[in-house]
mmCIF file of the C-alpha atoms, coordinates in Angstrom:
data_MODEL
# 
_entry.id   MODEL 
# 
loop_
_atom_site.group_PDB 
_atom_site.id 
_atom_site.type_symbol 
_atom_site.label_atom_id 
_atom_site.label_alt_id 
_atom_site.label_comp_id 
_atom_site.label_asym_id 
_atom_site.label_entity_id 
_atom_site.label_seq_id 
_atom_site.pdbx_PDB_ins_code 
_atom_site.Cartn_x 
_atom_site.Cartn_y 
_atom_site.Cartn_z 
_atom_site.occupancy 
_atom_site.B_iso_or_equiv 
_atom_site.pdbx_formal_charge 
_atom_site.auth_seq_id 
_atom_site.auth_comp_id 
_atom_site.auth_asym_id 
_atom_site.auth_atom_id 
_atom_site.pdbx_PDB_model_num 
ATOM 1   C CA . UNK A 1 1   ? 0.000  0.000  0.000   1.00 0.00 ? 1   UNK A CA 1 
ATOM 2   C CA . UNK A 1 2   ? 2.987  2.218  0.748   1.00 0.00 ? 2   UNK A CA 1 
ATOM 3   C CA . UNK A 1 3   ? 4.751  1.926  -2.792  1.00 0.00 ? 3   UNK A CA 1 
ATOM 4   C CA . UNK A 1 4   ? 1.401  2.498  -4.370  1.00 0.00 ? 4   UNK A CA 1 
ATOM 5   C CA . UNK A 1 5   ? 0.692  5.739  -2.300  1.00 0.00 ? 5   UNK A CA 1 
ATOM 6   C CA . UNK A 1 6   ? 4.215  6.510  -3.070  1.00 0.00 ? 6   UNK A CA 1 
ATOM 7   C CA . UNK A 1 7   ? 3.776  6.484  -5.931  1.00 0.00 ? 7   UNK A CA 1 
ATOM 8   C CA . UNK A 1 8   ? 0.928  8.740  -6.277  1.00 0.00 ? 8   UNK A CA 1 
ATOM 9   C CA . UNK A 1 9   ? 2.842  10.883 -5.002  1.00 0.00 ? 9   UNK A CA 1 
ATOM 10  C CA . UNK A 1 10  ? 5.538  10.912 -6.853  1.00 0.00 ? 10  UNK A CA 1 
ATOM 11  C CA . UNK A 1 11  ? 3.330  11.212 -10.337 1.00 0.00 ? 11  UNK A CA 1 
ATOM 12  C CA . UNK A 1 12  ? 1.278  14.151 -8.521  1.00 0.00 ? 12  UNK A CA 1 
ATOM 13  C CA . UNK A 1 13  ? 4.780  16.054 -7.698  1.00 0.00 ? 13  UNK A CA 1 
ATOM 14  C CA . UNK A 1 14  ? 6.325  15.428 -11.273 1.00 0.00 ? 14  UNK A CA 1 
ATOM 15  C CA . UNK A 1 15  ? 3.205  16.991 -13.188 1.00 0.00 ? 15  UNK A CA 1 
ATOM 16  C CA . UNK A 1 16  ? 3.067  19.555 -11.282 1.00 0.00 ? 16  UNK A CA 1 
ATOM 17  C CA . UNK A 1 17  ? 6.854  20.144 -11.455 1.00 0.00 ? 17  UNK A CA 1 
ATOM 18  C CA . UNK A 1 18  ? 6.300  20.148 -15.402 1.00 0.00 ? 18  UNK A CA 1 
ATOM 19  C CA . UNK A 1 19  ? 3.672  22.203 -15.475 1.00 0.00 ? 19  UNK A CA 1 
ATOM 20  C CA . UNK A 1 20  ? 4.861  25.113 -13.673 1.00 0.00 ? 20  UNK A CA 1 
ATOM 21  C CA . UNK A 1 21  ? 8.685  24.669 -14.705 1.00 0.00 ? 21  UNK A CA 1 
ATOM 22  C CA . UNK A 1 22  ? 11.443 23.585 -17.529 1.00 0.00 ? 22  UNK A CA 1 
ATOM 23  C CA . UNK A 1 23  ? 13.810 22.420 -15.193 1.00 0.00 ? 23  UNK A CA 1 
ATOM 24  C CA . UNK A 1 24  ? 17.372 21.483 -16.452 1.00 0.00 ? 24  UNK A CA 1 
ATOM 25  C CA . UNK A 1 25  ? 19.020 18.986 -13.562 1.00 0.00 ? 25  UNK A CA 1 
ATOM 26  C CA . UNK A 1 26  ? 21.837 17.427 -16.096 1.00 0.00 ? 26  UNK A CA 1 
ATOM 27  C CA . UNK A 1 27  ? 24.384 18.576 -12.946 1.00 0.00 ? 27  UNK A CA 1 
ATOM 28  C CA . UNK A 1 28  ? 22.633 16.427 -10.484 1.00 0.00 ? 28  UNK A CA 1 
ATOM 29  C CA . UNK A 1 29  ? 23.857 13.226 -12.350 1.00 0.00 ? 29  UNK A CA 1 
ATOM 30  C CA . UNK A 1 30  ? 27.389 13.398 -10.803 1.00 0.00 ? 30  UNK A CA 1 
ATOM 31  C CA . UNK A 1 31  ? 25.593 12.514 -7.411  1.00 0.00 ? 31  UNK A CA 1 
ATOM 32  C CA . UNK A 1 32  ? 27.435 9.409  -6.697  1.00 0.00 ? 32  UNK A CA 1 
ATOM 33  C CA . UNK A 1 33  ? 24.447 6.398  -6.717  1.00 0.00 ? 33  UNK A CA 1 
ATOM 34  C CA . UNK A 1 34  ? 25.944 4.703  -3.710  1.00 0.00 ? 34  UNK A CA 1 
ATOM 35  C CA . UNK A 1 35  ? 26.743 5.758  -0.231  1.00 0.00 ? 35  UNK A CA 1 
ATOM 36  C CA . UNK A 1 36  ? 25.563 8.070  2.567   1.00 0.00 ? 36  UNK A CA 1 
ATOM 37  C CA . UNK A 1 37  ? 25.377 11.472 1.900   1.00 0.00 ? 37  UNK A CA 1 
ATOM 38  C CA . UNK A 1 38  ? 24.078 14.833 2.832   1.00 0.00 ? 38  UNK A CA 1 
ATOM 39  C CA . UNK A 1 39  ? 22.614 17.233 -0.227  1.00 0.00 ? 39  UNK A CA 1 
ATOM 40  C CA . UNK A 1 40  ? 22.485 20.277 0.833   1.00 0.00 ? 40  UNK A CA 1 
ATOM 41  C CA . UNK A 1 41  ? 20.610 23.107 -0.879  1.00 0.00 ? 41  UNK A CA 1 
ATOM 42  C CA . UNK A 1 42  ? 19.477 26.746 -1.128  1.00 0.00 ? 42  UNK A CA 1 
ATOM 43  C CA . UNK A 1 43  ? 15.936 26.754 0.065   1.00 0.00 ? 43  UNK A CA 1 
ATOM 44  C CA . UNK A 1 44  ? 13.447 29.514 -1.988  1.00 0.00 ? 44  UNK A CA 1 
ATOM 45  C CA . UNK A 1 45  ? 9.981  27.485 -2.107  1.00 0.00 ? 45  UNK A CA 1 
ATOM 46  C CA . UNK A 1 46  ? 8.168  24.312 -2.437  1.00 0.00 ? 46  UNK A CA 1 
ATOM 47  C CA . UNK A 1 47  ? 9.797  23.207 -5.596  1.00 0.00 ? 47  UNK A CA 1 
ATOM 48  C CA . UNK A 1 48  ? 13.487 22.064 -4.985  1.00 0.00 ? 48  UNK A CA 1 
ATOM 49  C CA . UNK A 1 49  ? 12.355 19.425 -2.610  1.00 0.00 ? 49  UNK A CA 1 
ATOM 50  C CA . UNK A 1 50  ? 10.166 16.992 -4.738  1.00 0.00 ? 50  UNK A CA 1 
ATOM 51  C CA . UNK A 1 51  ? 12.517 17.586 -7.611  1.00 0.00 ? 51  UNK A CA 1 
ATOM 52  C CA . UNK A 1 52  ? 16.025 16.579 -5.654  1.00 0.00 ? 52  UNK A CA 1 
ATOM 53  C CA . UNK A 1 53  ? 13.546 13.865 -3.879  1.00 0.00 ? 53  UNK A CA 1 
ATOM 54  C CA . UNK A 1 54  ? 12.541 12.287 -8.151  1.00 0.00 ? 54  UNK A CA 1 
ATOM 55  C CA . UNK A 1 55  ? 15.458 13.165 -9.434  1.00 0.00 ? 55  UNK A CA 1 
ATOM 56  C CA . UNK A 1 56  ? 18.076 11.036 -6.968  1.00 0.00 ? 56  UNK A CA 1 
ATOM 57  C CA . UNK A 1 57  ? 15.387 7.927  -6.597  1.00 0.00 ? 57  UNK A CA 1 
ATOM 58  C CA . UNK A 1 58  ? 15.585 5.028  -6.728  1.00 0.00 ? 58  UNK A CA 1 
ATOM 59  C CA . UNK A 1 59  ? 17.909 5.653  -4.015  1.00 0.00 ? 59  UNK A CA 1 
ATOM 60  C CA . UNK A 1 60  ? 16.591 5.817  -0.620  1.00 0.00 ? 60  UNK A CA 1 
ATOM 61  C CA . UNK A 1 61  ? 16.328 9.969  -0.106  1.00 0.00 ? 61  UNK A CA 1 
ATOM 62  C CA . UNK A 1 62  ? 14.761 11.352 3.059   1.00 0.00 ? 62  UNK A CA 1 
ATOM 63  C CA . UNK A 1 63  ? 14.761 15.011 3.880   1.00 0.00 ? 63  UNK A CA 1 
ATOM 64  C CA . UNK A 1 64  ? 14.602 17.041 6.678   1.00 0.00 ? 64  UNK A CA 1 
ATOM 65  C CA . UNK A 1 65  ? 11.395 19.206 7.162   1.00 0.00 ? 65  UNK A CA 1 
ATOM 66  C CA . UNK A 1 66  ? 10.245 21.949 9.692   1.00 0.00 ? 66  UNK A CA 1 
ATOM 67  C CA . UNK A 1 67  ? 7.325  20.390 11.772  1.00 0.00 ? 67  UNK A CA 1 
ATOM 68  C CA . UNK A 1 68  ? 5.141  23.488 10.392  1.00 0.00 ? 68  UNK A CA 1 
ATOM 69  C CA . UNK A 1 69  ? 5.331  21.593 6.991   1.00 0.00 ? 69  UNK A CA 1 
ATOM 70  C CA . UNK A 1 70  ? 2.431  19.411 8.549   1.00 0.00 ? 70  UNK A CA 1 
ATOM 71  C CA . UNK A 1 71  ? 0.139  21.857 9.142   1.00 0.00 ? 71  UNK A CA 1 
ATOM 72  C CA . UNK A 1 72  ? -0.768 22.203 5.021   1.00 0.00 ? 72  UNK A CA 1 
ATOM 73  C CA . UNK A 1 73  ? -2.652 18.652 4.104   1.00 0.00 ? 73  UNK A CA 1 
ATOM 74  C CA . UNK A 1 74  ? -0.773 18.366 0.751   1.00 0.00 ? 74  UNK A CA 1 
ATOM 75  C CA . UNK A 1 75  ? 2.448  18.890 2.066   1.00 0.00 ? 75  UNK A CA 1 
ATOM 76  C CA . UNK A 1 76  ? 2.173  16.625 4.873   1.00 0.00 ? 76  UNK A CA 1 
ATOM 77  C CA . UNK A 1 77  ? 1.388  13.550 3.119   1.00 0.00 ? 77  UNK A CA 1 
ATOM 78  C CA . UNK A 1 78  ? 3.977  14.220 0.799   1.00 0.00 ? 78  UNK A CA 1 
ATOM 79  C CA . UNK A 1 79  ? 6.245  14.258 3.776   1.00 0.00 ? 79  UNK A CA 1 
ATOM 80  C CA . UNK A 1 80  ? 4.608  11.504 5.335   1.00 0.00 ? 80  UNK A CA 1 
ATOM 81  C CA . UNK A 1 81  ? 4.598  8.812  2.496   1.00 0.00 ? 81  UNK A CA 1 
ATOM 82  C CA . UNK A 1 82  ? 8.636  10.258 1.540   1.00 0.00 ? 82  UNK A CA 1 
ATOM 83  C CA . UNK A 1 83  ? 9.142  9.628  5.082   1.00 0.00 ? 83  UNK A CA 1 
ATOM 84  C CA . UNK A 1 84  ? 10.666 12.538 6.089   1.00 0.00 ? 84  UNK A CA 1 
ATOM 85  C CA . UNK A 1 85  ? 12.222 13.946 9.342   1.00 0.00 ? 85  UNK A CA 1 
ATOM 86  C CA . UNK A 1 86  ? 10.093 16.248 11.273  1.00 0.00 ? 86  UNK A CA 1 
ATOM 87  C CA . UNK A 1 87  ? 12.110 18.573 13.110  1.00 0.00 ? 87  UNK A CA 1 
ATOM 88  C CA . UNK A 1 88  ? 10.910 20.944 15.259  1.00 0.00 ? 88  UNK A CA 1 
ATOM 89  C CA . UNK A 1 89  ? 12.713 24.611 15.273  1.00 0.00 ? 89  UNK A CA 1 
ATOM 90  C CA . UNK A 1 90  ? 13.372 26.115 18.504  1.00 0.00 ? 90  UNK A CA 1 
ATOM 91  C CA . UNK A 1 91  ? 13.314 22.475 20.170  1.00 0.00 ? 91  UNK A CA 1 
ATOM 92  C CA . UNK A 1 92  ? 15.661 19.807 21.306  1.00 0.00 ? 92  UNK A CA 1 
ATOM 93  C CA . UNK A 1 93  ? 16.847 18.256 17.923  1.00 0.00 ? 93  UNK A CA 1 
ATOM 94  C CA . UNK A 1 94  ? 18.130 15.015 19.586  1.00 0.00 ? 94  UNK A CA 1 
ATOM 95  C CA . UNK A 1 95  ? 15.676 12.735 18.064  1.00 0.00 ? 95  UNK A CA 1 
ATOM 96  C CA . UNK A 1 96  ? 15.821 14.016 14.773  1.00 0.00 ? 96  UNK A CA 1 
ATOM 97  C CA . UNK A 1 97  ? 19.633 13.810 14.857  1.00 0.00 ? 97  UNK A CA 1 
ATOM 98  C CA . UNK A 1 98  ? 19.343 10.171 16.041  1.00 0.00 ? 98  UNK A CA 1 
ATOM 99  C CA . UNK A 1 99  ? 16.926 9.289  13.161  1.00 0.00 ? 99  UNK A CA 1 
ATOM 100 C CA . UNK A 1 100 ? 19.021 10.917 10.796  1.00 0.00 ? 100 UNK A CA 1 
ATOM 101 C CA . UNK A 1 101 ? 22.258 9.471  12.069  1.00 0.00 ? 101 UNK A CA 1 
ATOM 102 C CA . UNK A 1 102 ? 20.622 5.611  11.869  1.00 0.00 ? 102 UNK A CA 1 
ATOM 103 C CA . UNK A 1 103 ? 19.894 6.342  8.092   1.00 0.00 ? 103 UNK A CA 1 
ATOM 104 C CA . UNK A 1 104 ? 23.209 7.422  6.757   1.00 0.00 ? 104 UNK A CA 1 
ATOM 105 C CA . UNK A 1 105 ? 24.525 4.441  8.884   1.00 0.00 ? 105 UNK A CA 1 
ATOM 106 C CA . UNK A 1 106 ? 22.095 2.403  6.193   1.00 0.00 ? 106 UNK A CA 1 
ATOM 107 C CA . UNK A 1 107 ? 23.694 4.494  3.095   1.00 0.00 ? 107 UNK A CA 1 
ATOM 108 C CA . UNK A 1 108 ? 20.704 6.652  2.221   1.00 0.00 ? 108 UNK A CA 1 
ATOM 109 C CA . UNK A 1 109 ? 20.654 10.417 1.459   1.00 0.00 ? 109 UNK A CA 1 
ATOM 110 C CA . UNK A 1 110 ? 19.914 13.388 3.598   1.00 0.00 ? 110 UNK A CA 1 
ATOM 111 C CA . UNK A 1 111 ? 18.520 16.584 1.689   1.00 0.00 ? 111 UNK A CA 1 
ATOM 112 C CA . UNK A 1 112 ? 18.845 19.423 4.153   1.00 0.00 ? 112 UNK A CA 1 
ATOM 113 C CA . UNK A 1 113 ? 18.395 23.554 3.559   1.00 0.00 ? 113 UNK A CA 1 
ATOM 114 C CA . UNK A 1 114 ? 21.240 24.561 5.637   1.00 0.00 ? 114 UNK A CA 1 
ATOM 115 C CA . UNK A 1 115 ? 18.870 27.761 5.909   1.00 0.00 ? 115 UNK A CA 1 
ATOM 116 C CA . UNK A 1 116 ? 16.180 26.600 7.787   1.00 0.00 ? 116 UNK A CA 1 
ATOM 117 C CA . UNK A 1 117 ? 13.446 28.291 6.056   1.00 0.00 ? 117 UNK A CA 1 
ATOM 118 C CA . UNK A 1 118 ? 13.118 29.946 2.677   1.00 0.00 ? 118 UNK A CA 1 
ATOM 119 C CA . UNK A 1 119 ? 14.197 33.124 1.437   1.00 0.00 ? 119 UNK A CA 1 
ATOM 120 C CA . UNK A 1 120 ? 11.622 33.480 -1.169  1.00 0.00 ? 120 UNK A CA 1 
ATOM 121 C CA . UNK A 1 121 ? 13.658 36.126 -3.074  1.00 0.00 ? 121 UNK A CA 1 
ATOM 122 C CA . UNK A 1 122 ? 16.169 33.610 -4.057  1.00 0.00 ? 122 UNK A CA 1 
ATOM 123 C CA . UNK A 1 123 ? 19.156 35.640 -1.870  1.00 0.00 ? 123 UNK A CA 1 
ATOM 124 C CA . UNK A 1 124 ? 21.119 33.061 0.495   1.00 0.00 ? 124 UNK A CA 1 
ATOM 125 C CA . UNK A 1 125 ? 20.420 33.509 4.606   1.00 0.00 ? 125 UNK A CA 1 
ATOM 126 C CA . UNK A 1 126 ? 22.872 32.939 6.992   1.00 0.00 ? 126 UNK A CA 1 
ATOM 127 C CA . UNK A 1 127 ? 23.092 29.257 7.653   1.00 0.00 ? 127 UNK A CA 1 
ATOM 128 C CA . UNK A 1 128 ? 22.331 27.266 11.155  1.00 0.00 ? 128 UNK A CA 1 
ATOM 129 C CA . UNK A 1 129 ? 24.625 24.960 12.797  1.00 0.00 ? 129 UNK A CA 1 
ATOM 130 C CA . UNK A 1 130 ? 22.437 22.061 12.721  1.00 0.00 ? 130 UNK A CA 1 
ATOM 131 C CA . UNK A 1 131 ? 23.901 20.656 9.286   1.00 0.00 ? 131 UNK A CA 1 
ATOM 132 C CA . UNK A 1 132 ? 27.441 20.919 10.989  1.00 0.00 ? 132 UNK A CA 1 
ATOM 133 C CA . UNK A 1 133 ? 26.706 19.111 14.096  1.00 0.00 ? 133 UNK A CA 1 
ATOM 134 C CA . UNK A 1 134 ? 24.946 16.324 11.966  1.00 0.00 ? 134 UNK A CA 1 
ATOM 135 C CA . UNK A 1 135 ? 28.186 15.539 9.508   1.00 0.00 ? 135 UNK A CA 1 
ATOM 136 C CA . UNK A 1 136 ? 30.690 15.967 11.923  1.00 0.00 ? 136 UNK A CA 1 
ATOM 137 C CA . UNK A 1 137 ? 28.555 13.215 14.419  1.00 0.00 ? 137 UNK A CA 1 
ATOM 138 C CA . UNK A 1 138 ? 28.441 10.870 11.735  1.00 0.00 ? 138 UNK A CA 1 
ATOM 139 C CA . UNK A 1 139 ? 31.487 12.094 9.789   1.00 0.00 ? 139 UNK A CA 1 
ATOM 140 C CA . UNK A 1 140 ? 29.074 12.419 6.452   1.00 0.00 ? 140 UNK A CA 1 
ATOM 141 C CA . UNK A 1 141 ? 30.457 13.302 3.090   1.00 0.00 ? 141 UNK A CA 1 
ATOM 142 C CA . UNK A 1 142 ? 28.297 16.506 1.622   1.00 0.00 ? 142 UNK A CA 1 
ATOM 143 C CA . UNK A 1 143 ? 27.156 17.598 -1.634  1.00 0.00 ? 143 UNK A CA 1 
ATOM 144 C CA . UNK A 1 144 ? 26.380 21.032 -2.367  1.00 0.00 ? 144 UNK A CA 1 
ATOM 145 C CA . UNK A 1 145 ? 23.753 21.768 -4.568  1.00 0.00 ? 145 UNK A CA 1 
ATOM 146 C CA . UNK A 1 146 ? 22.450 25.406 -5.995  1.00 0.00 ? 146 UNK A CA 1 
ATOM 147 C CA . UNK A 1 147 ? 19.558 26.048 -8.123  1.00 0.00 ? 147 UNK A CA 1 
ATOM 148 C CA . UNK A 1 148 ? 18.244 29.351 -10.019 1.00 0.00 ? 148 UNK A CA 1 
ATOM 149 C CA . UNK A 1 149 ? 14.808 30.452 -11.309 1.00 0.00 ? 149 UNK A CA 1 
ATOM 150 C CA . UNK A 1 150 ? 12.778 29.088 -9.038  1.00 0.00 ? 150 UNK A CA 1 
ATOM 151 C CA . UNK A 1 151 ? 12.513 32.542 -7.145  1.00 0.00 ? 151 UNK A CA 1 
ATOM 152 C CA . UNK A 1 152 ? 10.437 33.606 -10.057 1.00 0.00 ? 152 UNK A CA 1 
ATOM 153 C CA . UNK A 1 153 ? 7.807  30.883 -10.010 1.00 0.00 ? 153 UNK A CA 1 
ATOM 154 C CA . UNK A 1 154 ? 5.145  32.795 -8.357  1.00 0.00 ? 154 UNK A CA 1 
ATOM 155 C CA . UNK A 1 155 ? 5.426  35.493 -10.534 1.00 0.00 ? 155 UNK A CA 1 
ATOM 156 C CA . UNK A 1 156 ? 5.638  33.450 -13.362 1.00 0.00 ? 156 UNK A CA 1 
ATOM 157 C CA . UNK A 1 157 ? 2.699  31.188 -12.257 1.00 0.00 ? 157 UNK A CA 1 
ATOM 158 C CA . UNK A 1 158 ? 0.496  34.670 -12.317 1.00 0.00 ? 158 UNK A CA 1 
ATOM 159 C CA . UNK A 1 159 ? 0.973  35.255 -15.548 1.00 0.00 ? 159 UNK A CA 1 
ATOM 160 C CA . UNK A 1 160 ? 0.727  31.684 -16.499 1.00 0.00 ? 160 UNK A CA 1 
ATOM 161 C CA . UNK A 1 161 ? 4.233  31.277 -17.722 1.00 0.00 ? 161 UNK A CA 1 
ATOM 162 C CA . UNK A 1 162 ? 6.561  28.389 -17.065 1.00 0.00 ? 162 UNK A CA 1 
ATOM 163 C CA . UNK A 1 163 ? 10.010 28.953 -14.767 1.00 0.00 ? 163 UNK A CA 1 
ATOM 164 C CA . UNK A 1 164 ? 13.092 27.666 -16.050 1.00 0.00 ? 164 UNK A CA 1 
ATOM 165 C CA . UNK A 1 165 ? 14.869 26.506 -13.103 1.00 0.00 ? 165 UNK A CA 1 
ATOM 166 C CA . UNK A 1 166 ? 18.517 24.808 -13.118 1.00 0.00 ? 166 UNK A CA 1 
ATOM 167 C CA . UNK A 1 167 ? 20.704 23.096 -11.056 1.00 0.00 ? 167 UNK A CA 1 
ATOM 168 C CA . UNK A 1 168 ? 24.376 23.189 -10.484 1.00 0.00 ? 168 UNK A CA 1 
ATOM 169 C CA . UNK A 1 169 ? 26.003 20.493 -8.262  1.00 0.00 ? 169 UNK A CA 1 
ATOM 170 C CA . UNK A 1 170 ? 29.537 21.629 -6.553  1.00 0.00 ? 170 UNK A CA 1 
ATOM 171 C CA . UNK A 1 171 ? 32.857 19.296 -5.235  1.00 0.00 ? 171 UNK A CA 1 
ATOM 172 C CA . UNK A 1 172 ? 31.916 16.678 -2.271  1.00 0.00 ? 172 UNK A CA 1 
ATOM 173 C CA . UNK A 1 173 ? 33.655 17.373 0.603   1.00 0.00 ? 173 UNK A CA 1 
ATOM 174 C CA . UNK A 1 174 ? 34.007 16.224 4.308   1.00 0.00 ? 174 UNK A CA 1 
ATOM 175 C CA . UNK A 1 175 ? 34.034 18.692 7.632   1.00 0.00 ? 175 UNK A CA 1 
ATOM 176 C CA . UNK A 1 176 ? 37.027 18.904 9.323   1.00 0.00 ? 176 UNK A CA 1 
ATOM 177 C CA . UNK A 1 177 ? 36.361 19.626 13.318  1.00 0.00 ? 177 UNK A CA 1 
ATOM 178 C CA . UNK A 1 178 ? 35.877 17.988 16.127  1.00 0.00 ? 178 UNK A CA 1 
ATOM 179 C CA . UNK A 1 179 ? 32.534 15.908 17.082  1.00 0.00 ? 179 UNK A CA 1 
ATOM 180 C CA . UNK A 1 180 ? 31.734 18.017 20.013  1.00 0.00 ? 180 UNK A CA 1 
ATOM 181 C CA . UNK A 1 181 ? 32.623 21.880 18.250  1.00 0.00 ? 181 UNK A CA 1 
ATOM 182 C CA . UNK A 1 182 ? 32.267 24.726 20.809  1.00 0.00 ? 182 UNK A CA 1 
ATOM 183 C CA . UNK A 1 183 ? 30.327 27.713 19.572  1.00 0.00 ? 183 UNK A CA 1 
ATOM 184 C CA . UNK A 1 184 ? 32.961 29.885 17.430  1.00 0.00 ? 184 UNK A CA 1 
ATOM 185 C CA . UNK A 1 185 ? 34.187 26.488 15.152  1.00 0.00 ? 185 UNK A CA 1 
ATOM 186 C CA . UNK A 1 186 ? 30.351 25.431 14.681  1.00 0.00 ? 186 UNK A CA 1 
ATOM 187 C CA . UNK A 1 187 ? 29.758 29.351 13.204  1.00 0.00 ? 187 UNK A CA 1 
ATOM 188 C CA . UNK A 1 188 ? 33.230 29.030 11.137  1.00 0.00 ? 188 UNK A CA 1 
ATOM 189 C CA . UNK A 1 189 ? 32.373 25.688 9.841   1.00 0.00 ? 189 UNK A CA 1 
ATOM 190 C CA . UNK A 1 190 ? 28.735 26.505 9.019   1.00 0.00 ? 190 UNK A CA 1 
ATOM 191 C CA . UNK A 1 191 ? 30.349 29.757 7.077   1.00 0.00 ? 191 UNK A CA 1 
ATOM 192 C CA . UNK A 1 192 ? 32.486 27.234 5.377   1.00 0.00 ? 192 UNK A CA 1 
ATOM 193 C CA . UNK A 1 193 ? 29.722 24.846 4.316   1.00 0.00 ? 193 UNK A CA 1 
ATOM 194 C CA . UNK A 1 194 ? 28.121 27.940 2.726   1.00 0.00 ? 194 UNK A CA 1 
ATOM 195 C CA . UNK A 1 195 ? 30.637 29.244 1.374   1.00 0.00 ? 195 UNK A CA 1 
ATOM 196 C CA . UNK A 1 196 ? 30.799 26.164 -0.986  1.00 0.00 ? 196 UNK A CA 1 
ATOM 197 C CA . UNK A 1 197 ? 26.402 26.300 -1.698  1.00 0.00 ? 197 UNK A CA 1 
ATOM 198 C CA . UNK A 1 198 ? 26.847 30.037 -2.509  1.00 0.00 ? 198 UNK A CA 1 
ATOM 199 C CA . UNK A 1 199 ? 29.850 29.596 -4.924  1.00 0.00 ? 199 UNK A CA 1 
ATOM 200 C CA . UNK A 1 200 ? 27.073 27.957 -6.938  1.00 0.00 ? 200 UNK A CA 1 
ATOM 201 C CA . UNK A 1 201 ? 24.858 30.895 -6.994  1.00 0.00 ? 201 UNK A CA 1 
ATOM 202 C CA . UNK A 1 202 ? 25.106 34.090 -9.114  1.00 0.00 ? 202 UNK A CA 1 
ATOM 203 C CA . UNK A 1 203 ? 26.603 36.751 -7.326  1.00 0.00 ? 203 UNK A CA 1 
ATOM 204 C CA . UNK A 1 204 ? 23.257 38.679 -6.682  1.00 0.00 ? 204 UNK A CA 1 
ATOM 205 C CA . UNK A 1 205 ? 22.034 35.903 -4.451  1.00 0.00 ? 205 UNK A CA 1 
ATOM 206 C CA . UNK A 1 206 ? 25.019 34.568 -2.244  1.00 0.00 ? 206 UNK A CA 1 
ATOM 207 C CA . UNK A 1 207 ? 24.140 37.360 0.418   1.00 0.00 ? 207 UNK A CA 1 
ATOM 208 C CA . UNK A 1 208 ? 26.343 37.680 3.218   1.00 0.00 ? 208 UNK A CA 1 
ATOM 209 C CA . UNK A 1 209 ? 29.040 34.884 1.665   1.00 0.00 ? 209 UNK A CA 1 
ATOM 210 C CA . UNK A 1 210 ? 29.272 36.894 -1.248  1.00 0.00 ? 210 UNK A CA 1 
ATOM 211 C CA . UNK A 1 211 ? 32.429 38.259 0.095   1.00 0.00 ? 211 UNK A CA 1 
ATOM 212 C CA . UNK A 1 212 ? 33.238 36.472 3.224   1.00 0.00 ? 212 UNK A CA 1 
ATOM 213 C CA . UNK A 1 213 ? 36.631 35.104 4.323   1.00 0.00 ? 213 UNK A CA 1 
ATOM 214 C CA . UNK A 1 214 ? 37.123 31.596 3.275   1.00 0.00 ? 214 UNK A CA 1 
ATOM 215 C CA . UNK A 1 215 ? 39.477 29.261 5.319   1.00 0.00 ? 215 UNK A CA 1 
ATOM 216 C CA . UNK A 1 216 ? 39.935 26.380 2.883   1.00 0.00 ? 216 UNK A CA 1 
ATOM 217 C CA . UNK A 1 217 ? 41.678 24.086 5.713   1.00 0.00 ? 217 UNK A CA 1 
ATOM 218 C CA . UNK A 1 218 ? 38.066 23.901 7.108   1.00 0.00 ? 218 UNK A CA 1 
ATOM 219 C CA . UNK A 1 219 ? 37.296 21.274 4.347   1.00 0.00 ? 219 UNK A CA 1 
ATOM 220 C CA . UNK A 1 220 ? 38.253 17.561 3.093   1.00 0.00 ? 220 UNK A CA 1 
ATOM 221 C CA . UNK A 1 221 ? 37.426 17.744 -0.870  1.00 0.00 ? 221 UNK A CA 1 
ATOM 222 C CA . UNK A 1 222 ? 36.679 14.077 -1.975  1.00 0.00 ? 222 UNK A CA 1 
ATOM 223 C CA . UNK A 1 223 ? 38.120 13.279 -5.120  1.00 0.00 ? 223 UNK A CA 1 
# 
């Protein structure tokens, strides 16, 4: 019953994907097809999810999604029958963490917005420690991944116009810190990790790493 609900959503989420968008993803196929990782990505609306969810499968892809994602009906069961992880902002992320740990252990993905929320206009927010904490604990390879266009879907959606979106996929790479980072290496770290999601981006949209600092012994590049 799951695979078939699954699968209802999946063929609900690509029509409306094609519908609304000419999305070109040919970057996403140097996403290795085996092993654990964490994808992260620039977060600007609903779109980037169910595409990065279709366009890895059949791997097994979870992602991590704010607990408010549950309160619209569509949404939920989309996040439901992808089994996603709730997390709940402003609470104690232990469980989540734990969950998330348990299914890298198994070799699955992780899509995570290092950003936490959206930023609607496309422009990259400061990013939270969470995603740091998470690959250092299980000392996860990470794949960054940026996307353009998709800011202008509404807009384009009101005058009944399709949004070309596309994807860019950067260098894998491994944190290097400690499992237990005090306060000042989590925030250099975090600017590290989006340093690399931001060098993906047009200049116009990598906010505040536009032109920040970049310590490069930070990071383990996997060849």
């Amino acid at each position: 019953m799951r695979k078939i609900t699954s699968a209802v959503v999946g063929a609900t989420a690509r029509l409306l994907i094609r519908i609304i968008s000419r999305t070109e993803t040919g970057d996403l196929k140097s996403i290795p097809n085996t092993g654990p990782l964490i994808v992260i990505f620039n977060h600007v609306n609903f779109l980037e999810v169910p595409l990065l969810y279709l366009r890895l499968r059949p791997r097994k892809v979870h992602y991590m999604a704010k607990s408010e994602t549950w309160e619209k009906p569509f949404r939920g069961w989309m996040a439901d029958n992808w089994q996603s992880i709730r997390v709940n902002r402003g609470g104690n992320p232990l469980e989540a963490f734990v969950k998330a740990g348990k299914l890298l252990e198994q070799g699955h993905i992780l899509l995570i917005s290092p950003e936490g929320t959206r930023s609607e206009d496309g422009i990259l927010r400061r990013g939270r420690e969470g995603t740091v904490l998470l690959a250092l604990q299980n000392n996860a390879v990470i794949i960054p991944v940026g996307h353009t266009g998709a800011e202008n879907i509404r807009k384009n959606m009101r005058q009944l116009r399709r949004t070309r979106v596309e994807y860019k996929t950067g260098k894998p790479f491994r944190l290097n810190g400690s499992n237990h980072p005090d306060r000042d290496e989590r925030k250099h770290l975090t600017d590290a990790l989006m340093r690399e999601l931001a060098k993906l981006l047009p200049m116009k949209q990598r906010g505040i790493y536009r032109d920040l600092p970049f310590n490069h012994e930070l990071l383990e590049y996997i060849k």
